[in-house]
C-alpha positions in Angstrom: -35.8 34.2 56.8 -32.4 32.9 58.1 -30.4 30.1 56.9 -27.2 28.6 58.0 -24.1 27.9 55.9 -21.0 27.1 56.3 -19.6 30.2 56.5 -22.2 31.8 58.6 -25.8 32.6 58.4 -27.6 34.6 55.5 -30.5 36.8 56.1 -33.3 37.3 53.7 -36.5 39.2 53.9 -39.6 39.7 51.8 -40.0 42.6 49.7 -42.9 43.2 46.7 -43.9 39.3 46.7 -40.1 38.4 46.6 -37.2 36.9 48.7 -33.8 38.8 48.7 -30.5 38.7 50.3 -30.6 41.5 53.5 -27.3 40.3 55.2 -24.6 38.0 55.9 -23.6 37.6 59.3 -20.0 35.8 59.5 -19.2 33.3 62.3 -17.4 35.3 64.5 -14.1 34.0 65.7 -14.5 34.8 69.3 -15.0 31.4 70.6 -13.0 29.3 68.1 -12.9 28.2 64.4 -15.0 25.2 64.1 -17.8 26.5 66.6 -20.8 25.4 64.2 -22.5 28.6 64.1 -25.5 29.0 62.0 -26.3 25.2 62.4 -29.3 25.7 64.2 -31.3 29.4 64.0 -34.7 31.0 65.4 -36.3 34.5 64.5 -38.7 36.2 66.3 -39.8 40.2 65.4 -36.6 41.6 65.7 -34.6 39.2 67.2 -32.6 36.3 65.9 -31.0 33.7 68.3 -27.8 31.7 66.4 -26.6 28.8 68.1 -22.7 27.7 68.0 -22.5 24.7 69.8 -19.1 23.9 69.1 -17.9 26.7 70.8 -14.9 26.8 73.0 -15.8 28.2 76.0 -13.2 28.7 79.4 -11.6 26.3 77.8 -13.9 23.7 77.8 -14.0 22.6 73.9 -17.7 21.7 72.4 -19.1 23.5 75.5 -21.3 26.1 72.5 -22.9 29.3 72.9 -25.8 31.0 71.5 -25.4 34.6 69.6 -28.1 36.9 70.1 -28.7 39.7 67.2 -31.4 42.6 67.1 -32.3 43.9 63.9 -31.6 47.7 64.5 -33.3 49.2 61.2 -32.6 47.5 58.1 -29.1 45.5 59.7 -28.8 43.0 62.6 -26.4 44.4 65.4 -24.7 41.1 67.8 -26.3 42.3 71.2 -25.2 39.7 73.4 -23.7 36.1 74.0 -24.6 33.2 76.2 -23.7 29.5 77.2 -24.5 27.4 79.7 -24.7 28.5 83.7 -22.2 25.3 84.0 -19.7 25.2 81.2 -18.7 21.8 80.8 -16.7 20.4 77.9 -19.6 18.6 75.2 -22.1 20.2 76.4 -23.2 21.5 73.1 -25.0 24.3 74.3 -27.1 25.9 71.4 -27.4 23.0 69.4 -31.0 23.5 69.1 -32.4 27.4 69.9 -35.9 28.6 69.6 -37.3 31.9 70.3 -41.3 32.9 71.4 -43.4 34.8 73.2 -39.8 36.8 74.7 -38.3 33.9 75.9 -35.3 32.2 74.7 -35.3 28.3 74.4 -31.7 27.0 74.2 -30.8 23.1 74.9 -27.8 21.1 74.6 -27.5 18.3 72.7 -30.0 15.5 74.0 -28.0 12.7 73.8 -24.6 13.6 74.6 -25.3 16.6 76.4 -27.9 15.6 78.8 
C-alpha cells in the first residue's frame, strides 16, 4: 500500500492481518522543490511508479516526471526516471501513472496538458 503526502510517499505492507509502516520515500530534490511527488502513485509486484508532475525538467517548469522504484528485499531502491519524449513547460507529465501487466501508463494532465 502506498500513499502520498506532502512530504513524500509512505509505504505500508500487510503482515499477520495488519497494516504497518515499511518505508518512507522522500521527494527527492533532483527536479525542484515543489515537484508534486507522491500526488498520484501505482504498485504493481515489485514495482512502484511515483509521479511528480511539477517537476522542472531542461528547464521547462511543470514539465513532471515519473520516479520508478523496485522493491529490492524488504526496501524500495529508485531504479530509474522518466518524463516526456517532448519536454514542454505544463505538460504535467505523471500527473496520473498506472502500472499492469509490465507496462507503464503515464499521462499528462488532460486538460491543460493535452
Amino acid at each position: 500500500l502506498a500513499i502520498g503526502s506532502a512530504s513524500g510517499v509512505d509505504l505500508h505492507e500487510r503482515r499477520q492481518g495488519t497494516w504497518v509502516h515499511a518505508q518512507h520515500l522522500d521527494a527527492p530534490g533532483d527536479y525542484g522543490s515543489s515537484i508534486a511527488f507522491g500526488t498520484t502513485v501505482s504498485m504493481a509486484d515489485d514495482w512502484l511508479a511515483v509521479g511528480a508532475y511539477g517537476a522542472t525538467v531542461e528547464g521547462q517548469f511543470g514539465a513532471g516526471v515519473v520516479y520508478l522504484y523496485r522493491r529490492e528485499g524488504s526496501q524500495w531502491e529508485r531504479m530509474q526516471v522518466l518524463h516526456a519524449p517532448t519536454v514542454v513547460s505544463l505538460e504535467f507529465y505523471g500527473r496520473f501513472v498506472t502500472l499492469a501487466d509490465g507496462y507503464l501508463f503515464a499521462r499528462n494532465h488532460p486538460v491543460l496538458g493535452g
